[in-house]
N, C-alpha and C positions, 0 to 999 in steps of 0.2 A: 900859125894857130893850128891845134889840134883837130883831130876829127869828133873825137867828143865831145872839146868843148864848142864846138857848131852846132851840134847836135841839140845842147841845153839850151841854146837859144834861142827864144821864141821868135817866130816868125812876124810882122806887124799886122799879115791879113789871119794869123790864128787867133791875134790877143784883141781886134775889131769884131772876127767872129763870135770870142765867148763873150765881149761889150756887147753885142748887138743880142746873144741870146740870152743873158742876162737881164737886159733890159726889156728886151719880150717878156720874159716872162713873171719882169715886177709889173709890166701895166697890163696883163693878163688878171694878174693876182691882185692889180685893184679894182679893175672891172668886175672882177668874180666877188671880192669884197663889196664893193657897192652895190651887188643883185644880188648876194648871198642869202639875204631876209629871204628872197622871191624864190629862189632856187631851192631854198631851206623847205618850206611850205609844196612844192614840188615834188621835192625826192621823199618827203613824210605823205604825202598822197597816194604816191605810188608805191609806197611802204605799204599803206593800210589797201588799196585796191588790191597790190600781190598778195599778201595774206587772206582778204578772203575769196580772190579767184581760185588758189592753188587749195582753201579749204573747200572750197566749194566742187570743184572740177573731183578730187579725193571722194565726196562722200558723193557725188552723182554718178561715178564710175565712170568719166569722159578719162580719165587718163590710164592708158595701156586697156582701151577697149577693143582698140581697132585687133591686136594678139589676141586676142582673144575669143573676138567674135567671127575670124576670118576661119575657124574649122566649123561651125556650120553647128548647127544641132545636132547630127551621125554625130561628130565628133564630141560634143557635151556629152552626147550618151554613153558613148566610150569609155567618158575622162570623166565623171561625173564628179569623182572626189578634186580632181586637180582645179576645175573652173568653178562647182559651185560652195567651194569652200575657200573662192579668193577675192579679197575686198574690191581687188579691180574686175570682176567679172562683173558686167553689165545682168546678167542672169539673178545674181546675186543685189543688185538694187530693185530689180523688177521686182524679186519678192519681198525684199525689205519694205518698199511701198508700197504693195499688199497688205504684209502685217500691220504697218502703220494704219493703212485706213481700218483696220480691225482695233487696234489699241486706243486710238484717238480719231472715235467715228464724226467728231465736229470741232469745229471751233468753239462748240457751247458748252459741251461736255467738260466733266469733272476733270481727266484727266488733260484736258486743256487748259486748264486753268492753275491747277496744280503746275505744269508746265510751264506759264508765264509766269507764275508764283513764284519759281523757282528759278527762271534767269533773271530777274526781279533784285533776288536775293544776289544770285553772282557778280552780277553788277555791284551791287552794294558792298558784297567783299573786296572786290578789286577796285572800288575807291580808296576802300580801309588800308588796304596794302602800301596804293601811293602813300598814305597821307604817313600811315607809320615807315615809312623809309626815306621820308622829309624829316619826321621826327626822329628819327634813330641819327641823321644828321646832325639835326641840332643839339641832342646829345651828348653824342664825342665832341663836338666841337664847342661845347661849356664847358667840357671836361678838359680838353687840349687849353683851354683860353682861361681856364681856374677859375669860373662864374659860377660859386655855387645860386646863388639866388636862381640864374637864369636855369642851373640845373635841374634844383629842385620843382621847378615850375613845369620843363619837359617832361620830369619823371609822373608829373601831378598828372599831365595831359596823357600820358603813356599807361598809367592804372584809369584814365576816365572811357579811353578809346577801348579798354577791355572788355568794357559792359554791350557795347554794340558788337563787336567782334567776335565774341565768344556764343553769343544768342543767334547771328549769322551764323557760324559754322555747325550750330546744333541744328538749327532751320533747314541747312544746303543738307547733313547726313537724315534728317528726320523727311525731308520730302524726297529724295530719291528713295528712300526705301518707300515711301506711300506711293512714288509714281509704280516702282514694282512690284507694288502687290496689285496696284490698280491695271498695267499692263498682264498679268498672269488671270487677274480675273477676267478680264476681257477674253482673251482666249482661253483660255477654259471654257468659258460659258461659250463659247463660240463653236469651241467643238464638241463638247457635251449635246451640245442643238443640233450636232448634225450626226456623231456616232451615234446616240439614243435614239432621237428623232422620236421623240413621244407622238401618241393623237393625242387632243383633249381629250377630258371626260364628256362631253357633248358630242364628240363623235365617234365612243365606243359602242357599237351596237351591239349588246349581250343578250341580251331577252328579246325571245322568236318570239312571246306571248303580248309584248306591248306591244299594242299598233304604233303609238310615238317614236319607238327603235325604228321599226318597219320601214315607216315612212321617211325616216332622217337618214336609214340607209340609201334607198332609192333617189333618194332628194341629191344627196351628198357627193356630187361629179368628182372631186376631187381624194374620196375614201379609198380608191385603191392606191393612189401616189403618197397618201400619207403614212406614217411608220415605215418608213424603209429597214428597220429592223438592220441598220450600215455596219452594227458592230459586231452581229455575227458575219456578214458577209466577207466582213474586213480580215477576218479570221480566216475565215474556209472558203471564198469563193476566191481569193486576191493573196498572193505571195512576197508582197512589197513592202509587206510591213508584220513582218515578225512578233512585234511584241508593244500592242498599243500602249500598254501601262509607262511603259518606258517614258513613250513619244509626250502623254498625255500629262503624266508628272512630272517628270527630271526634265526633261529639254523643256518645257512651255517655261517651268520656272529658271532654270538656268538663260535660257533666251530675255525671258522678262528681264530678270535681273542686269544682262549686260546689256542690254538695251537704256535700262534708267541710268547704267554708269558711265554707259560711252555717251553720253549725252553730257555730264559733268565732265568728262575727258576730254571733250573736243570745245566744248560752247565756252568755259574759261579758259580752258590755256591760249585759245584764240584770242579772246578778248583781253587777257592779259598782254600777249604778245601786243598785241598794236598798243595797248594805253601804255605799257611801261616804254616798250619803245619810244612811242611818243614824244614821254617824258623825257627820257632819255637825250632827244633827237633835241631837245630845248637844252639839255645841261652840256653837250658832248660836242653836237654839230649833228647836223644827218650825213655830212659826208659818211664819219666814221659805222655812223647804222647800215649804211649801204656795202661797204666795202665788208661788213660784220655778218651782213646778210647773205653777200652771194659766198664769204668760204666756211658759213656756217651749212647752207642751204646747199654747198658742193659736197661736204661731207656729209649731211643727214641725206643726200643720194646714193652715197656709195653705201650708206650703211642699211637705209632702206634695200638694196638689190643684194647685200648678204641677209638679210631676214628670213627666215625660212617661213613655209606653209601651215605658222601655228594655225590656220582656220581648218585645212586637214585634220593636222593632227588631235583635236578639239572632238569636230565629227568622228572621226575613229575611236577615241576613247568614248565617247558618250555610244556609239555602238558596241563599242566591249562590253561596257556595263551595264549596257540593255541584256547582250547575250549570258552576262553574267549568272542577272538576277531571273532571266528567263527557267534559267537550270535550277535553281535553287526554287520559283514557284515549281514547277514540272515536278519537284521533287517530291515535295509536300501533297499535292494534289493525285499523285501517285504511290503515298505512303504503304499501302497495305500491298499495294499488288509485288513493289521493290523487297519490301519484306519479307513476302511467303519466299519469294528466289533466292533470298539471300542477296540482292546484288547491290547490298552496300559497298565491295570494293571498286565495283564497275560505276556505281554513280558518284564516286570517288574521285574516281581518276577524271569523269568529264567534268566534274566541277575544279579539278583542280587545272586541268586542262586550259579553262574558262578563263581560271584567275589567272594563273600565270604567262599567258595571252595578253593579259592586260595589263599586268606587273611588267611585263619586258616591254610593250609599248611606254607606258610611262616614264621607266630607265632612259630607256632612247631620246625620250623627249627631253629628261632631266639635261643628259647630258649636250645635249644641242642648245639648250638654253644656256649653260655653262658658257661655254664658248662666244655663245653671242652675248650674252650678259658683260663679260668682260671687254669686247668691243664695244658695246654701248657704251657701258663707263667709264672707256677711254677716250671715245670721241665726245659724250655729252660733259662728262664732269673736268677730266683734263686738259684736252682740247681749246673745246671751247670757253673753258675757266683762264686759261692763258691770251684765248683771244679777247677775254674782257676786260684783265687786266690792261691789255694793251690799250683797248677802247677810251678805259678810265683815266689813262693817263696823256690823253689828248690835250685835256685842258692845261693842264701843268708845264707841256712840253712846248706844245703847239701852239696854247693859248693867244700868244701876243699875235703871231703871225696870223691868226685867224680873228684876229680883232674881239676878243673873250677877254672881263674881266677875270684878272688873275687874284688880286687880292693877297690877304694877308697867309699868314700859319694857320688861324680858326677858318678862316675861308672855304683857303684851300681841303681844310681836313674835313668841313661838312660836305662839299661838295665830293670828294672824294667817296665820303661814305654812303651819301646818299648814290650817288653815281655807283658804288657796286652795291648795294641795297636792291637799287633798281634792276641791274645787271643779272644777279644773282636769280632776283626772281624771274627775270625773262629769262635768262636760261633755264631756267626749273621748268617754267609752263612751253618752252617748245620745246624741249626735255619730255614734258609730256604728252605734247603734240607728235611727238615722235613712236612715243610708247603708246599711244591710243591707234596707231595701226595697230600692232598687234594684236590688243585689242578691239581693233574690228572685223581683223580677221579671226578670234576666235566666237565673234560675233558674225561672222560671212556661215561658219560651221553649224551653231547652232539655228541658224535662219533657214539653212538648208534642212535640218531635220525636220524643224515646225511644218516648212512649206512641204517636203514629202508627205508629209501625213494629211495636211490638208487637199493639198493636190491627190492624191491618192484617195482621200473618201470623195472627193467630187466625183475624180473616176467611178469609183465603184457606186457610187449612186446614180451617175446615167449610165452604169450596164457596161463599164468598160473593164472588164479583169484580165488580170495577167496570172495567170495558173501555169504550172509546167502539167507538161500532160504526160501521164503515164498510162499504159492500157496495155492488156494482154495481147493484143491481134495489132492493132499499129495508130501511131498519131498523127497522121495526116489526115484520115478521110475523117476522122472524129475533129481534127482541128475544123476541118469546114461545116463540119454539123454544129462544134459551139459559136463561130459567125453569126447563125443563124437568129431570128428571134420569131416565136410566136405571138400569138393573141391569146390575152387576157380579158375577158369580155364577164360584167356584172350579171350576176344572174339567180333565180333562186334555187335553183338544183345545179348540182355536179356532173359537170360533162367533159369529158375529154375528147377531141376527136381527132386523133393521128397526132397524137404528143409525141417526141420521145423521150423516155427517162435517160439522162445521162449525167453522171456526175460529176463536179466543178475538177477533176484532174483529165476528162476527155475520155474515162469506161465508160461506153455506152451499153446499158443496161437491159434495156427495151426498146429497139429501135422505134416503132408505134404501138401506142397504146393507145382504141378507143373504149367506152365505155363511159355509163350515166349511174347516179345516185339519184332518184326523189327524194323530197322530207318525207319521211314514216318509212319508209324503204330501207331497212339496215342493210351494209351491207359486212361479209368477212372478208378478210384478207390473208390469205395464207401461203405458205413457200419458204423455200431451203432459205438461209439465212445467205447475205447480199445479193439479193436477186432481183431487189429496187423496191420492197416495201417502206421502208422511211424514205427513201428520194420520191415515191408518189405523197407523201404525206408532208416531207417539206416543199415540195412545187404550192403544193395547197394554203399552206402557211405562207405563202410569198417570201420562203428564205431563198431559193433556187429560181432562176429564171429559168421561161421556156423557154427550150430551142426550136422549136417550133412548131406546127398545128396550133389549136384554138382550146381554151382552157375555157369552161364558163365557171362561175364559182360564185359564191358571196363574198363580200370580202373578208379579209383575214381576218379579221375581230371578231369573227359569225363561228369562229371555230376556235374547242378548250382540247390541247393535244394530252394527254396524261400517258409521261411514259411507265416502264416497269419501274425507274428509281426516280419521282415525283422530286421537284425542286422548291425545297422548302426556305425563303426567305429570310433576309435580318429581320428581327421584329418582336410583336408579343403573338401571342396564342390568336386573338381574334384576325392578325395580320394573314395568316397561315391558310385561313378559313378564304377572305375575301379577297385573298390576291389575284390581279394589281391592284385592287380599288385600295383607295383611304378612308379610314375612320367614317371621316365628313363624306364623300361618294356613297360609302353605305347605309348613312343616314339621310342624304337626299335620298336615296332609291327607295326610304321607308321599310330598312331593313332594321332589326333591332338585336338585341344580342339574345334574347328567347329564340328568337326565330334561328339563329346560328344554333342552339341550344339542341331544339328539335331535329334539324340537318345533322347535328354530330351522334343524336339517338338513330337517328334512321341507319348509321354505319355501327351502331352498336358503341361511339366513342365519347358519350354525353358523359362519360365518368372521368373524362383528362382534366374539364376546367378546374374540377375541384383536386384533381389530383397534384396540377401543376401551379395551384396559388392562383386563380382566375385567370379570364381575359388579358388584362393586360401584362402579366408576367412574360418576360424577355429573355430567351434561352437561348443557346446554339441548335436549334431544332431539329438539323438535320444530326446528329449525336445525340441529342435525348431519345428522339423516338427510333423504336423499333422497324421493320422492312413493312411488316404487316400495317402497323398505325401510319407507317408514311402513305400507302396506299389507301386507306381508308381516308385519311386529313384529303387525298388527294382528290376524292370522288365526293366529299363533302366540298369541297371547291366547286365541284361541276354542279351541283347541286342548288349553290346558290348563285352561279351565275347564269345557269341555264339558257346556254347559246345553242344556235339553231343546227349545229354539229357539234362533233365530238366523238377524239381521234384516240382510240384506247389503244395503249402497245403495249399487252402484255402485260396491262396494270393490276388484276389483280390474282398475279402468281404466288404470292404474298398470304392469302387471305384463306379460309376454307370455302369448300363450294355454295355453303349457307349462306356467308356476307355476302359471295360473290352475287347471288340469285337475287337477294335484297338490294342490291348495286343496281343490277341491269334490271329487274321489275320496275324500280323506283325512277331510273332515266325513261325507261320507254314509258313508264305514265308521264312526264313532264314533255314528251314532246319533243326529245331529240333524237334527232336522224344519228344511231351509229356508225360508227367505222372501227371495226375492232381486227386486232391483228392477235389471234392467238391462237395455239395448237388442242386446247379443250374442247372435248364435242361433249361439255357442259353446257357451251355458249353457242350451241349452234342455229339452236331452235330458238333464239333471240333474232335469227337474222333471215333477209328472204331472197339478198344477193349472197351471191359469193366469186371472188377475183384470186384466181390461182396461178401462181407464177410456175415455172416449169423447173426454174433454175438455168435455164442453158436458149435466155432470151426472148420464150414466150410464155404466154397467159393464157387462160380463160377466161370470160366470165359469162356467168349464166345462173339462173335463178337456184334457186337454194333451198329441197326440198329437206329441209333436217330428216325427220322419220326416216327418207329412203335412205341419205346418203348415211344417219348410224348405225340401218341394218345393213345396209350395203357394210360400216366398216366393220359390224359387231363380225358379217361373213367373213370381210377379211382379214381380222384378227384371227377366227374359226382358222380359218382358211394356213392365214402364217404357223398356226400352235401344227394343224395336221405336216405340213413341210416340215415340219423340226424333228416329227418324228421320222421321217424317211430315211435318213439315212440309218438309224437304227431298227426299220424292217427289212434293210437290205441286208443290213448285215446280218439278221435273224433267217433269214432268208439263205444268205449264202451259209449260215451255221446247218441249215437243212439237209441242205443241199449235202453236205460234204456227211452230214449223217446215213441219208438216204444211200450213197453213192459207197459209202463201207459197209450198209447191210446188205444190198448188194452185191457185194465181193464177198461176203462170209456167206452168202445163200449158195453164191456160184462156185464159192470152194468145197461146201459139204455136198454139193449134189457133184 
């Protein structure tokens, strides 16, 4: 006998060993058959546990937080775009559950309800879903089996399921848009409360003549903390935030919006995921869900870790197009000045500059989505469309051996149908379970922008700014002087004592400045142009903090500032007159529109109402009216507000000295204390301080004898005109001279 043929024959302890493991592993396979029921109910348990641990852990930011949170804060600060514009950053839930308790401040609130309204409704869809992919079974399979009767009965049920279905999907689109406008409104009004920071009208105190003001001033502990006035500060004292209008409209509403979606993004395709499963797990086996689960949920890992940083890239563009629209406001608001220079090509190139900035970021994005688009497609729709089929065809294959009835041709082909019905749409909704990352991370981008802005006026309402400092001499010792903070102390006169004037980039202007104003006591202010006359006037205004000394003051409501170009409001003609009050405030105050009437003859301007169609007519008012009528409108303002100061800069350069004289007669009869800032010694004998800056860091002040100081100037005007002529009696002089000095020579030649 050959050596081959020994070879082919089986050994008796090979063909005992594959008896003995054959036989293991049929009474394995009947034991698992008879606990199957129990096993089944088991592995669909822990189906629906993993789906929503692994959603839940995703949207709490427990997975990949430990990377992230191991660089520390320095390190956010560093990286700010990489961590807080990624769904796994823990930073990045902290402030989503911020905003939250801002969008949905209760459980009672509208936008809660709305809310439960609306998963209410999704449930209700993905009922509808099963029942039509049962029916879509029985369908084919009247049609495979030739029942029209039974057909037409399916088709009956198939147009009746339309009615609730279709009124569903209208409901699911009509209340995520109500939750986002309800979520936009909510912040808005949220920031609106804190950028504006209105007082009431109960605690504007305008009128020095009512004891009622008086009193409610004094009373009112809390009148200087109120009006933070955040949205200039936000601007000029704080560098963080470039361009509120941006933050305040595009991102609030773009934030809103994907907030209402990725809530429909995540809260159904979840809950599709486990009920079709489910079902599935009843037609299939749960073996097959299982085995379906971990090499679906192996590839939505590798495809999750090629995903790129759309939450970046989101924040970035919504930053382009803040810088965008930034240039193009800047432009407009600076029309006439670009114009005289000609530098239309120059504000050309920066807007194009702008765009094209953002044009080539976009491209970059395009094509990154390209790329990954196509891996998604391949792994969600190909992929896992072949691993379904496989699924599907369990029952067919496997059927007997897993103790499933198999049944006939119609059977088989409902089941079938229904079985990728089901299929079909559980991959579709973890399909979009997969694709609402994305979408949250271009929602991780927008959270960050809302939270910068809100974080940032907290900042800058307790006193915290971030300014770059620039200054002639150096930014270190002026950095430790803005550290600093003074006292602001309630008071009925104006006192300064050892302030220093310094401005929100660290020029320090005046290093101390003491001095006092009484009421009746005007005072002037004059000096080279930057030499800190508006920085003492905004400290006074509480737009500028002290850095330190002690300020006493009224509060900021106790003062009406009128610059040289007056700020005329949206509104009608009476608006103009009684700003900030409304309509209603100047009718409680027992003001009437006669009395407006009289205040606009006292400026000589009682002839606009009729000029401009009355009261109530609505114009661009800072373009109808002339320089001169703006200045006038503007002291009929002080007129009838008649606050217990009043900060004039140069208001009325505009006018002739006539109105001017009518202006200031008619304030110092009503009892306000001036503060005037101008170069006319028209205005001087109106005042009996006067605060003289030097230019080159100090002041004077000291009482204010008009008479002497306009003979004093009238001499040295005198004084300047005789120096003018000097060097033309020199030269007259030296013409003498050289005359005398040749008669001379012709005397001493004839002699």
């Amino acid at each position: 006998m050959s050596s081959t043929s020994i070879r082919q024959k089986p050994s008796p302890s090979n063909g005992i060993s594959i008896d003995l493991i054959r036989l293991r592993l049929r009474k394995f396979l009947d034991i698992y058959l008879q606990h199957r029921p129990l096993v089944q109910r088991g592995l669909t348990a822990g189906f629906v546990l993993y789906c929503l641990g692994t959603t839940l852990n995703s949207l709490t930011g427990r997975t990949g937080g430990r990377t992230h949170t191991s660089g520390g804060r320095s390190k956010r600060n560093k990286d700010s775009k990489k961590t807080t514009a990624s769904p796994n950053d823990p930073l990045f839930h902290i402030r989503l559950k911020k905003l939250l308790r801002i969008v949905i401040p209760s459980l009672k609130s509208r936008e809660a309800v709305m809310l439960a309204l609306h998963s209410t409704f999704l449930v209700i869809r993905t009922g509808l879903s099963l029942y039509v992919a049962e029916l879509d079974g029985r369908i084919v399979s009247s049609l495979v089996t030739a029942q029209p009767t039974l057909f037409l009965m399916n088709l009956t049920r198939w147009l009746l399921v339309a009615v609730p279905a279709t009124y569903t999907n209208s409901m699911l689109e009509y209340l995520q848009s109500e939750l986002g406008l309800a979520y936009r409104t909510r912040l808005t009004q949220h920031a609106l409360k804190t950028y504006l920071d209105p007082i009431l009208p109960s605690q504007q105190p305008f009128l020095n003549s009512d004891e009622k003001s008086d009193s409610l001033i004094k009373s009112n502990e809390n009148a200087q903390i109120l009006g933070e006035q955040l949205f200039y500060k936000l601007a000029n004292l704080d560098d963080r935030i470039k361009n509120a209008d941006q933050y305040l409209t595009v991102d609030i509403q773009q934030f809103s919006q994907k907030l209402a979606e990725i809530y429909s993004n995540i809260a159904k395709p979840v809950l599709d995921v486990i009920l079709y499963n489910y079902q599935l797990s009843r037609n299939v086996g749960a073996e097959g869900l299982v085995i379906l689960t971990i090499l679906v949920q192996s590839s939505a890992g590798i495809l999750r870790a090629i995903t790129p940083s759309f939450g970046t890239y989101a924040a970035h563009e919504a930053k382009l197009e803040g810088e965008l629209r930034f240039t193009h406001s800047r432009l407009l608001e600076s029309a006439e000045e670009v114009a005289l220079y000609h530098g239309e090509e120059f504000e050309k190139n920066v807007i194009e500059r702008g765009y094209f900035a953002l044009v080539k970021h976009a491209n970059r994005v395009l094509r990154i989505r390209v790329w990954h688009g196509m891996a998604e497609e391949g792994v969600i729709k190909w992929l896992w469309g072949s691993l379904g089929l496989c699924i599907c065809a369990i029952p067919v294959f496997a059927g007997e051996i897993l103790g499933m009835k198999v049944g006939d041709l119609g059977t088989r082909t409902e089941g079938f149908v229904t079985n990728r019905r089901l299929l079909l749409s559980s991959s579709d909704a973890f399909g979009r379970v997969l694709y609402s990352y994305k979408e949250l991370a271009e929602l991780a981008g927008y959270t960050a922008r809302v939270s910068d802005l809100f974080d940032t006026m907290e900042d800058v309402k307790a006193g915290h700014y971030q300014k770059k400092l620039v200054s002639s001499t150096g930014v270190e010792d002026n950095a430790k002087m803005l550290q600093g903070r003074g006292k602001i102390i309630e008071s009925d006169e104006i006192r300064f004592d050892q302030v220093p004037l310094i401005s929100p980039n660290g020029d320090v202007l005046v290093k101390s400045m003491s001095f006092n104003v009484e009421p009746g006591k005007h005072l002037l202010v004059v000096g080279p142009n930057g030499c800190g006359k508006s920085s003492l006037f905004r400290i006074l205004g509480g737009l500028w903090p002290v850095y330190g000394g002690t300020v006493y003051k009224p509060p900021a409501r106790s003062f009406t500032y009128i610059p040289q170009r007056p700020y005329l409001c949206t509104g009608t003609l009476r608006d103009q007159i009684i700003y900030p009050h409304s309509q209603l405030e100047m009718n409680e105050k027992g003001t009437t529109d006669d009395d407006l009437l009289k205040i606009l003859d006292i400026v000589e301007m009682g002839h606009i109402v009729d000029r401009e169609g009355g009261w109530d007519t609505i114009r661009e008012w800072r373009d109808a009216l002339s320089g001169g009528d703006k200045q006038r409108i503007a002291m009929a303002r002080l007129f009838y507000h008649k606050p217990k100061y009043a900060i004039l800069d140069e208001c009325t350069s505009a006018v002739t000295l006539e109105i001017e004289k009518v202006m200031y007669d008619h304030a110092t009869a009503l009892g306000i204390t001036l503060m005037t800032v101008s170069h006319r010694p028209s205005l001087w004998k109106y005042h009996s301080m006067v605060l003289q800056y030097d230019g080159a860091g100090g002041y004077i002040f000291t009482e204010l004898d008009a008479e002497r100081r306009l003979s004093l100037q009238e001499e040295k005007q005198e004084l300047e005109h005789k120096l003018l002529t000097v060097p033309k009696l020199k030269q007259r002089l030296e013409e003498l001279k050289v005359v005398k000095a040749e008669r001379e020579r012709l005397i001493a030649e004839k002699a």
